[in-house]
C-alpha positions as CSV (number, residue, x, y, z in Angstrom):
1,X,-10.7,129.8,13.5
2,X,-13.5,127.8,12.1
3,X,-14.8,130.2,9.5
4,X,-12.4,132.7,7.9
5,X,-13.4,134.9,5.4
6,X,-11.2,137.5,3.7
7,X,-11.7,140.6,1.0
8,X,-14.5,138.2,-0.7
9,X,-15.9,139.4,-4.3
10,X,-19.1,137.8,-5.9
11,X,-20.0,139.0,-9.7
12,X,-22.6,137.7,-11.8
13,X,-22.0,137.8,-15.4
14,X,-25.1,139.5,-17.0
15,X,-26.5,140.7,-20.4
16,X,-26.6,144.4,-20.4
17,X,-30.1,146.3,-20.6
18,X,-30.2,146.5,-24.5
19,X,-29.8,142.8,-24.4
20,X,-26.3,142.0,-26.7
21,X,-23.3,142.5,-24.3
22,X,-22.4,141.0,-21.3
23,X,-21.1,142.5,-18.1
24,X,-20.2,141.7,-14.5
25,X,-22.3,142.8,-11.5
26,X,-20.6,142.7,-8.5
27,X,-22.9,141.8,-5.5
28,X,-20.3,141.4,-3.0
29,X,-17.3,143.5,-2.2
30,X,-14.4,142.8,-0.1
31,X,-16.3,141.3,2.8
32,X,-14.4,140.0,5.4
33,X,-15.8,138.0,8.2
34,X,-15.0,134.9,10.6
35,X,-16.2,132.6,13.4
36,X,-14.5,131.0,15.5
37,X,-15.3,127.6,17.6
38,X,-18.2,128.0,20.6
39,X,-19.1,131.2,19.0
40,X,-22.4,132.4,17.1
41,X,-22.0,135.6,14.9
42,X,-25.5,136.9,13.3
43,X,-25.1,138.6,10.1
44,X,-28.1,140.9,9.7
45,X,-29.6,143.4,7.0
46,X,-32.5,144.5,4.7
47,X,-33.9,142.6,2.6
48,X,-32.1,142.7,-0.9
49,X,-28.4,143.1,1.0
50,X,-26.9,140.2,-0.5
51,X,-26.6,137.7,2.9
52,X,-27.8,134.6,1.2
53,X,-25.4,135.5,-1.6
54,X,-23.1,135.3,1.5
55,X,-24.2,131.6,2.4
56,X,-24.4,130.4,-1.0
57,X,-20.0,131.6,-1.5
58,X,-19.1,129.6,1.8
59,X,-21.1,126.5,0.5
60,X,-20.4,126.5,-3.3
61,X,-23.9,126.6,-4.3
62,X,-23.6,130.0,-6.5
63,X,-24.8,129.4,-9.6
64,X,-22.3,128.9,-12.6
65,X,-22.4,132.8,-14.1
66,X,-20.9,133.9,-11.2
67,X,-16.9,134.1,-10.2
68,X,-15.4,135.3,-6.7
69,X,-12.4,136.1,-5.1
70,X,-10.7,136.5,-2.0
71,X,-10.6,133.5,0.4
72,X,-12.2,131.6,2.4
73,X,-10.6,128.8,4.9
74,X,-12.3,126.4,7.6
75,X,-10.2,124.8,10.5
76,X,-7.4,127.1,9.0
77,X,-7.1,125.5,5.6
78,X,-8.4,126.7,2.2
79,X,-12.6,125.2,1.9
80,X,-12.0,123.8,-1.5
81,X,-14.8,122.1,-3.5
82,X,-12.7,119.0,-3.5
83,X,-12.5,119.8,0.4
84,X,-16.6,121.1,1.2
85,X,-17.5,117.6,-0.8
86,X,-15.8,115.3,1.7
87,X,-17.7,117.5,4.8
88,X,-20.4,119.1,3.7
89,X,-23.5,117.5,5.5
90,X,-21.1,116.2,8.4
91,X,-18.6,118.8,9.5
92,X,-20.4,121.6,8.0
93,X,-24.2,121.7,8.4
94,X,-26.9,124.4,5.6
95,X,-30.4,125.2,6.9
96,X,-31.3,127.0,3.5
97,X,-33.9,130.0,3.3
98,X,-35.8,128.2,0.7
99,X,-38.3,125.4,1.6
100,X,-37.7,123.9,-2.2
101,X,-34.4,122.6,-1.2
102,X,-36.7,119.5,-0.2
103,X,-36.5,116.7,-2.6
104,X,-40.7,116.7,-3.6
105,X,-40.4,112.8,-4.7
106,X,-38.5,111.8,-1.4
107,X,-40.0,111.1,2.0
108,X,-39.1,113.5,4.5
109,X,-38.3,111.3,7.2
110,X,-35.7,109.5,4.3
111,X,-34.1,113.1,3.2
112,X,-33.2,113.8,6.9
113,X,-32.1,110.8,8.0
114,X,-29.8,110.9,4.8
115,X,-26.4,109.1,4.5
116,X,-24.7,109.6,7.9
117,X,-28.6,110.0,10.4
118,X,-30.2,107.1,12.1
119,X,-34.2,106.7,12.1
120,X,-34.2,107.2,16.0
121,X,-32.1,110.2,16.0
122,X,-34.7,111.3,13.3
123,X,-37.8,110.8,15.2
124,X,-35.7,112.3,18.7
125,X,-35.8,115.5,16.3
126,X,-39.1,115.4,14.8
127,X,-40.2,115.0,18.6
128,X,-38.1,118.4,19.8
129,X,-39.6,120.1,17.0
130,X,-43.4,119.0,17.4
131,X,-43.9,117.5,14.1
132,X,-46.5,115.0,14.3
133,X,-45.3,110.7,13.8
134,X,-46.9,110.1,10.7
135,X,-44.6,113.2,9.6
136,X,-41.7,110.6,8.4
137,X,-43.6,109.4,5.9
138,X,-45.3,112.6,4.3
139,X,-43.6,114.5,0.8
140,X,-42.7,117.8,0.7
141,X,-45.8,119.3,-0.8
142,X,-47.7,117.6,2.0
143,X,-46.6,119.5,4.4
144,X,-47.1,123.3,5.6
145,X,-44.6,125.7,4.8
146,X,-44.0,126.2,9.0
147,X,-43.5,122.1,9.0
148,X,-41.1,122.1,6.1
149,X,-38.9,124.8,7.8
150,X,-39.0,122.2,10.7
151,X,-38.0,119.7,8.4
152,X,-34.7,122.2,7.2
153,X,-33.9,122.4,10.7
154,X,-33.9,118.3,11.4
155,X,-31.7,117.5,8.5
156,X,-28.9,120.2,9.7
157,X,-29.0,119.1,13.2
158,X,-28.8,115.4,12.4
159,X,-25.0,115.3,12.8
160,X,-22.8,116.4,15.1
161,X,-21.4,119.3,12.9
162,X,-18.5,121.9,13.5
163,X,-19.7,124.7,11.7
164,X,-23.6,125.5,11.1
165,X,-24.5,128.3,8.5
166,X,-28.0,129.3,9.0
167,X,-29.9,131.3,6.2
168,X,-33.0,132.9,7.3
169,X,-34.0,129.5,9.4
170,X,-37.1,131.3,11.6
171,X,-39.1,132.8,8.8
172,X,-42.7,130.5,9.1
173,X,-42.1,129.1,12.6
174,X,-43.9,130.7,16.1
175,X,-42.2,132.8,18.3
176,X,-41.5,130.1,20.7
177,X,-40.3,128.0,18.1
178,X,-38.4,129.9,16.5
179,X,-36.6,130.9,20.2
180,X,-36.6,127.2,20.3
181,X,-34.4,126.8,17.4
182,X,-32.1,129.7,18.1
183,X,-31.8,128.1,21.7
184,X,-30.6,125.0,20.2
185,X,-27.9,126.7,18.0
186,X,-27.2,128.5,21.4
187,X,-26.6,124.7,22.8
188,X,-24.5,124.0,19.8
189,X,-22.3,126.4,20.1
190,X,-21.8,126.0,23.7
191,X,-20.6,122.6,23.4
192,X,-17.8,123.7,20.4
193,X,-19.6,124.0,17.2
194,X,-19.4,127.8,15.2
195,X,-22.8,129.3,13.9
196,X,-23.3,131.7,10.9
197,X,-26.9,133.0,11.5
198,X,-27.9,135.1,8.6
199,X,-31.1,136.7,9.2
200,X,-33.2,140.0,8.9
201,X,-35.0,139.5,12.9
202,X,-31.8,141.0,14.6
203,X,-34.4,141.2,17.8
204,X,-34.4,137.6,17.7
205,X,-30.9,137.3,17.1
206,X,-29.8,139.5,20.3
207,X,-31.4,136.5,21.9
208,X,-28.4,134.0,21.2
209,X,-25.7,135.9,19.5
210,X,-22.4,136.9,20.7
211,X,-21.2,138.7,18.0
212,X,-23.4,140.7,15.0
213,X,-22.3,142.0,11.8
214,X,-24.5,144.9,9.6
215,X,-24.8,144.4,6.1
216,X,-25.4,146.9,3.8
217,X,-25.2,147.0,-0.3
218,X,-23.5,143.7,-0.1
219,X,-21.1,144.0,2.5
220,X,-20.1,144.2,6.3
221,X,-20.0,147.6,7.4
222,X,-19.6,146.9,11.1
223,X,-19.0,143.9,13.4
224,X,-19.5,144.2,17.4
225,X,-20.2,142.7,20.4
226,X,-24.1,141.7,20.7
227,X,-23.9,143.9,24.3
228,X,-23.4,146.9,22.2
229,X,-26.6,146.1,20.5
230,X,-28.7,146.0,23.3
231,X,-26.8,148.9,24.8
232,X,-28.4,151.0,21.9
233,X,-27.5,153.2,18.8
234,X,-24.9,155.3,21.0
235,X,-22.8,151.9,21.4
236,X,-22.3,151.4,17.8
237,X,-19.9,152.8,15.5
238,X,-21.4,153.6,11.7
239,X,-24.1,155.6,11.3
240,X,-26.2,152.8,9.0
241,X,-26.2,150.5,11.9
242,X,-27.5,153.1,14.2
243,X,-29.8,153.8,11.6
244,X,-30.8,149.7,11.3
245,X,-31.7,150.0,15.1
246,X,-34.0,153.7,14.6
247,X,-36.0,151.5,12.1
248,X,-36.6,148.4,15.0
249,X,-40.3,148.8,15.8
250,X,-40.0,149.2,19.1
251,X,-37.7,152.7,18.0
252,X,-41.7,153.4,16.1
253,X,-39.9,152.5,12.8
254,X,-37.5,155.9,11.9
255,X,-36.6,155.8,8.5
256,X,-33.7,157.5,7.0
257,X,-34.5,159.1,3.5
258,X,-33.1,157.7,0.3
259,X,-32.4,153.7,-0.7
260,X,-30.1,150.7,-1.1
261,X,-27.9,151.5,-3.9
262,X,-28.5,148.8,-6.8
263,X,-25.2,146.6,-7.4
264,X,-24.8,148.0,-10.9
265,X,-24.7,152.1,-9.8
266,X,-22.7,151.6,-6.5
267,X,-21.1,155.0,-5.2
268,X,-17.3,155.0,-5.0
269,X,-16.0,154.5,-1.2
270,X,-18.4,154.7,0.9
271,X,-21.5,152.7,0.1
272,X,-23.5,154.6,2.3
273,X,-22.4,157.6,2.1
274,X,-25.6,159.0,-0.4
275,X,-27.4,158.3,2.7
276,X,-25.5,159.9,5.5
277,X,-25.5,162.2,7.5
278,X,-21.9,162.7,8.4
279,X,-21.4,162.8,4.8
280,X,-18.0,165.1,3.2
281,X,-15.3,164.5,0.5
282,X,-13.2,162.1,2.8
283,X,-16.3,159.7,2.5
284,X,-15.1,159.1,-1.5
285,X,-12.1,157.5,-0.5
286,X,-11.4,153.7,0.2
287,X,-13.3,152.4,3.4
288,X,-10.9,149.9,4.9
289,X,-12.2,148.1,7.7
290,X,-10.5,148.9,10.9
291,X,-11.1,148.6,14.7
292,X,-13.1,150.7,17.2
293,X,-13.8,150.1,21.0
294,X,-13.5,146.7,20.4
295,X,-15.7,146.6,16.9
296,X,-14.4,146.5,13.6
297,X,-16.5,149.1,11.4
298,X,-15.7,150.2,7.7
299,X,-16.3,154.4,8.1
300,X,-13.6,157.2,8.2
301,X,-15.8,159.3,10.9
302,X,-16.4,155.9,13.7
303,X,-15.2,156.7,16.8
């Protein structure tokens, strides 16, 4: 396995509301999740979910008020910062969400060519992705916000890396380049590397992904095969994924009543359960994650 995540818990320590005491919000809760070699696994959600909270746990890059637990491995052994120093940027590629992850005083043809690139393998990528030449030499602040995604995308695919963990990597970019980029991650994955693709266009997604795990309220509530996906809402196993594919616009956007609940006031067992139709006292207890017709799904009424 390539990617291995198990039972992982993010807080944040906070100040409370009247501003004196402190407190820890948990954001993530017992999310387990994995991806193996050759393989591409989408995780998608609304907005709010907690996915990049996801990326930023694998990678380290939380910020320093918040702790974790739970574990998380890569080629089978424990990713230690020690361990994610030595690869990170060669074994294990970031596109991040966030177009300020680019240095504003560096070149942009410099910051992707970065310690391990070559300039020709540079402008080979700047070519796939239509960025103009001259690009190399522009700074971040010169270029468009669809150009500086482009950018991202270069640096990550400079190497030769074994795992790629994608954070929102379309928003910005055409259709046909964003199919583009997924097509490449497709290629990638084809030829041995593993791909986390975290993103909210799970109509995209269906495009390249072999697996696709729902989040809700800051964790997995079901993981299947993309064919179920497509097969529609009857193939799927909890009712908020079914609900996730109602609200797709081509299902005319059905809502289900009520909202997200907010990380400080979550329900006890199941997150969704407020929500639900299939809602009765049985909901209340522990939601283990277990498997269904070849899915794993965290709900006591799946079948």
């Amino acid at each position: 396995m390539i990617l291995d995540i198990n039972d992982l818990v993010v807080s944040f320590s906070m100040y409370q509301k009247n501003g004196f005491q402190k407190g820890n919000l948990e954001v993530i809760h017992k999310l387990s999740l994995s991806v193996d070699r050759g393989e591409i696994v989408a995780v998608v959600g609304s907005s709010g979910s907690g996915k990049s909270i996801l990326a930023h746990a694998v990678l380290n890059l939380l910020p320093k008020n918040a702790s974790t637990s739970g574990t998380i491995s890569y080629k089978d052994e424990l990713l230690t910062e020690k361990r994610l120093n030595g690869i990170l940027g060669r074994e294990i590629a970031f596109i991040p969400q966030s177009v300020d992850y680019l240095d504003p005083v560096m070149k942009v043809g410099k910051q992707v060519i970065g310690v391990f690139g070559t300039r020709q393998r540079q402008r080979e990528l700047f070519q796939q992705y239509h960025l103009p030449q001259n690009t190399e030499n522009k700074y971040p602040f010169q270029l468009s916000g669809g150009m500086a995604r482009r950018i991202l995308i270069s640096g990550a695919m400079m190497g030769d890396p074994d795992l790629i963990i994608a954070d929102e990597p379309t928003p910005g970019l055409d259709t046909a380049m964003a199919m583009e980029t997924l097509k490449e991650f497709r290629r990638m994955a084809d030829h041995g590397a593993a791909v986390l693709l975290i993103t909210h266009d799970i109509d995209l997604a269906l495009n390249v992904a072999d697996r696709v795990s729902v989040f809700y309220a800051g964790t997995i509530v079901e993981t299947a095969p993309t064919q179920d996906f497509l097969a529609g809402k009857d193939a799927l196993r909890h009712p908020y994924s079914k609900a996730f594919i109602d609200a797709l616009p081509q299902n005319d956007f059905r809502p289900i009543s009520g909202t997200q609940p907010y990380a400080g006031n979550l329900p006890s067992g199941c997150l969704f359960a407020d929500r639900c139709h299939l809602r009765d006292d049985s909901c209340a207890g522990d939601q283990k994650e277990r498997e269904v017709r070849g899915g794993k799904v965290r709900c006591i009424h799946a079948t």
